[in-house]
Every structure is written in C-alpha cells, then in structure tokens.
N, C-alpha and C positions, 0 to 999 in steps of 0.2 A: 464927229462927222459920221454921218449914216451911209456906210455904202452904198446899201439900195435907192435912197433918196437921191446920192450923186447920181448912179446907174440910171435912173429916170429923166433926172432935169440932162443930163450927157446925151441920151435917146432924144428928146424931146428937143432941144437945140438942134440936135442933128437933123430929126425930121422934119423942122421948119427951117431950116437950110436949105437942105437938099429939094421939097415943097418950093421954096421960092423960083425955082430955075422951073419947073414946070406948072404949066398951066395951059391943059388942054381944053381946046373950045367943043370937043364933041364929050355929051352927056354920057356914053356908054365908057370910053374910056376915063374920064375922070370919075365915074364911079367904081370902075377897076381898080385903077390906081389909089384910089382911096381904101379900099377892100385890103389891097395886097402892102399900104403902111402900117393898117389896122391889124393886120395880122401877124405884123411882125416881121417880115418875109428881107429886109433888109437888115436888120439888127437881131440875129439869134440869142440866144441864151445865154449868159456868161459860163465858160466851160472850166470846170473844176475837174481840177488834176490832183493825184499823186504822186509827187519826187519820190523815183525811187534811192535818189542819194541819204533820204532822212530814214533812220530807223527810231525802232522803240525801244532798243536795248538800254540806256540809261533812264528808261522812264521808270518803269517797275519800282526801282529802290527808293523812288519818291511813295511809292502808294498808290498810285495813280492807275496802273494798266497791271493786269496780270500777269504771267510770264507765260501765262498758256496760250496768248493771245497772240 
C-alpha cells in the first residue's frame, strides 16, 4: 500500500463529498470556491512529528547512527 496514493484517493473522495452539498449559481463564487479546493485550503499537509518518547540510544550498536548524533 502507497501512503501517498491513499492520502490522494482519501483528499479526493473527500473533496467530491464535501463538492456535492454545494453548488452555487453565481459564476464569481463558484470560481472562488473552486480556487480555494484547488488550493488545498481545506485539506493541509500531512504533519510529521517527532516522539520525543523514542530515542537513539540503542541504535548506534546496530551501526546504523553515530553516537555523536
């Protein structure tokens, strides 16, 4: 499974959801509204974090991370 690929078809479901409930008749607003789905402005970025419960301390003795790190 592609996370990014779910993270798209999961966006894309959602914005033809949330699309179906509106559908305005004046040209200026539904070109707004199409602007500001197109932009993203409901669905931000997936936000990646660091636990600081996890450390590196038993990484090192694998080879993997340095201990000056």
């Amino acid at each position: 499974m592609d996370v990014f690929e779910f993270r798209d078809k999961l966006v894309n479901d959602y914005r033809d959801f949330t699309r179906s409930f509106i559908q305005p008749s004046a040209e200026d607003i539904s070109t707004f509204l199409d602007s500001e789905y197109d932009g993203g402005r409901y669905w931000p970025s997936p936000l990646i974090q660091i636990n600081p419960s996890y450390g590196v301390e038993p990484v090192p003795k694998f080879g993997n991370i340095r201990h000056a790190i």
